[in-house]
N, C-alpha and C positions, 0 to 999 in steps of 0.2 A: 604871832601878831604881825612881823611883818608881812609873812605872806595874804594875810586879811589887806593889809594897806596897799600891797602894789597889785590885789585883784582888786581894789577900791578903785586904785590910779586908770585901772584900765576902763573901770564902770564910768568913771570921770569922763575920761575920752571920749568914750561913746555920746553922752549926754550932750558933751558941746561941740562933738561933730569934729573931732579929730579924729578917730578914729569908727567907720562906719557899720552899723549895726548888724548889715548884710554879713559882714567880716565875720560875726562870732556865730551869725547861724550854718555858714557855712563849712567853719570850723571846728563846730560843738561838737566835745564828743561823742562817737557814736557806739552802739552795740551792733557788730561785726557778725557775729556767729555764738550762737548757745551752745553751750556743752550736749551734746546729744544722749548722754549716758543720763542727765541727771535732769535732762529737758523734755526729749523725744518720748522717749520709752515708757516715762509714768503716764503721758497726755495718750499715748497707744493703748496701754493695758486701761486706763480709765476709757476712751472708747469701746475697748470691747468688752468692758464690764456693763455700760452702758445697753448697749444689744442686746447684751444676755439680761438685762433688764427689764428691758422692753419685751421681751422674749417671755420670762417670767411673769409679766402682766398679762400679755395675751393668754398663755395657761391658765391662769386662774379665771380669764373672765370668759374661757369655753367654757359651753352648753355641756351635759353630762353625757349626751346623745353623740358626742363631736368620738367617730371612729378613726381617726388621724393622725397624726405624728405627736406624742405629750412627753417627750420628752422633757426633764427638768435638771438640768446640770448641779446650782447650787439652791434653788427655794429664791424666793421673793426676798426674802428678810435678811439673809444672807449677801446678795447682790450687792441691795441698798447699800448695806454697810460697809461693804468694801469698795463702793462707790463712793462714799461719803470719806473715808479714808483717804482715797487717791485723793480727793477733789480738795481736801484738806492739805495733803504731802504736795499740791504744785502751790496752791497758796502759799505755803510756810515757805518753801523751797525758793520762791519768786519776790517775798518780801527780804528774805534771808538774805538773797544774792542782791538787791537793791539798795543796804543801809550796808551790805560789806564790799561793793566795788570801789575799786580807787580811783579815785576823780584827779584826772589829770588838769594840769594848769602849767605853764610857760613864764618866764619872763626873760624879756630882753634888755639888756643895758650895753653900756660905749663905758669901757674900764679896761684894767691893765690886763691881761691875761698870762696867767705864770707861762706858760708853753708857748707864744709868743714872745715875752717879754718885750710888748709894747703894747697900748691901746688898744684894741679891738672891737666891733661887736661881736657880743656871746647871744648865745640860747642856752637857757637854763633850762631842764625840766622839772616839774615839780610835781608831787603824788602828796595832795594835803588831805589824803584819806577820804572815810577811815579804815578801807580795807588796803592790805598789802596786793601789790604788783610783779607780774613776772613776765621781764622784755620775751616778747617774740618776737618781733619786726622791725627793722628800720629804716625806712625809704627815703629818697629826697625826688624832687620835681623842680627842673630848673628851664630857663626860660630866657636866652639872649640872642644878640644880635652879633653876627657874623658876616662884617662884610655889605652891611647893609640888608643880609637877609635872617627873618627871628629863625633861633634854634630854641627846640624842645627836648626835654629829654624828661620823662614821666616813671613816676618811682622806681629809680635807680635806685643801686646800693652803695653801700656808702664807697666801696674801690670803683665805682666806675663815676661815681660823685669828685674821688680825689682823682682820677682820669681825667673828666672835663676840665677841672681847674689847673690839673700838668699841661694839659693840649691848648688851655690859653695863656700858656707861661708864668702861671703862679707857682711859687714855691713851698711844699708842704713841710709845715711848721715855723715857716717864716710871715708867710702873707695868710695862711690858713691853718687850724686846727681843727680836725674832723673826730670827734672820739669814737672810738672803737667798742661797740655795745654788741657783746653775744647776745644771743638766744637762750633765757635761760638766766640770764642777769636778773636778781633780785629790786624792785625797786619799792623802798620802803616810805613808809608816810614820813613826813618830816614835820619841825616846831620852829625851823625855821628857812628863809631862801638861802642860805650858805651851805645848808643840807641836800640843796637838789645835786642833778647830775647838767654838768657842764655838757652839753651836746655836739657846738661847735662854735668857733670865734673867728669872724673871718675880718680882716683890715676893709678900711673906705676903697682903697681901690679896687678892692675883690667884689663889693657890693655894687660899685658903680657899675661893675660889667652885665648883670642882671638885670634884669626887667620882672620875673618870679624867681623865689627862691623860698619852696615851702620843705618842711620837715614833717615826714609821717610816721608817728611811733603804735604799734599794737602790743597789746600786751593782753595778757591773760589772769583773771583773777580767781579766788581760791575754790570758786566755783566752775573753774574750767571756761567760762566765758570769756570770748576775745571781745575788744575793745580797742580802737583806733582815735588817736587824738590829732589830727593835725593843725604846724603851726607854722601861718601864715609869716616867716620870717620878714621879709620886707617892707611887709603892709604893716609893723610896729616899730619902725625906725625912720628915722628923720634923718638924711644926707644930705648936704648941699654940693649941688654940683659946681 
């Protein structure tokens, strides 16, 4: 329920223009890469069942006269069918994979964070189903000003992420916590936002130094499909300078 009311809070925002519309389509998650084993290969063999269908038709609708190649592999009626099976096996296969991907979702908040043991902002991730997730990726995209000239730095990992923030004198687990998510890391639906995974909580002065600071997670679902959710950290937080 909660997680209903703070994707409500965010629909809110959008509505009354605190938060901009642009933000969530550019953010929405996307589909990355299909499983090849259980994508590619039926839509293959359905094509050249296909041929051999077409192939099949031409046969039967030669002349009795035709001295030519009549070669018949499987029969017309046979083809069909096995055509009609594939064509049925990517359907099932494509609704299957679309009511059991797990739909990521985010929340940010300004709270105490046990691993700092003071205030912070966090990012939460959230998987509110209803299929199960399995981390593959985790990048960051950051984006400040050095000296009066902007630095970029485009999905990093998360050690050269805690990198940038050593080299502008922050200290890790004091001004930042970054969490440490293998590949491979299970990530389950949840019933509520105390259930997601903490991602990372950085203090006001560590955000003031940014200008972007997005989070990029992929993950893969029980269909082998990858899936990328990123989450525009900045542009859902209010600092006063």
């Amino acid at each position: 329920m909660s997680v209903l009311l703070d994707m409500g809070y965010c629909l809110l925002r959008t509505r009354f223009g605190l938060m901009s519309e642009d933000i969530f389509k550019e953010y929405t998650q996307k589909l990355v890469r299909r499983n090849k084993k259980f994508s590619l290969l039926p839509r293959i063999i359905l094509a050249v069942l296909l041929l051999l269908l077409v192939w099949e038709i031409i046969l039967v609708n030669l002349s009795d006269d035709f001295n030519g190649w009549k070669f018949s592999l499987l029969g017309i009626t046979s083809t069909a069918s096995l055509c009609g099976v594939f064509i049925t096996l990517i359907i099932v296969r494509e609704q299957f994979a679309w009511t059991m991907r797990p739909n990521l979702s985010w929340l940010t908040s300004y709270e105490k964070v046990k691993n700092l043991n003071k205030n912070a902002w966090s990012a939460t991730l959230l998987n509110v189903g209803p299929g199960i997730g399995v981390i593959d990726q985790v990048t960051y995209t950051l984006e400040w000003y050095s000296d009066k000239i902007s630095e970029k730095e485009f999905r990093i990992s998360r050690s050269e992420f805690i990198g940038v923030l050593e080299y502008l004198n922050f200290k890790n687990e004091i001004d930042f916590h970054v969490r440490l998510v293998t590949p491979g890391a299970p990530l389950q639906t949840i019933k509520n936002k105390e259930e997601g995974i903490l991602m990372m909580a950085l203090s006001e002065k560590v955000i003031k130094k940014f200008t972007r600071l997005d989070l990029h997670v992929r993950i893969s679902d029980i269909m082998g499909d990858i899936h990328e959710k990123s989450i525009p950290f900045l542009k859902t937080i209010s600092i006063k300078n």
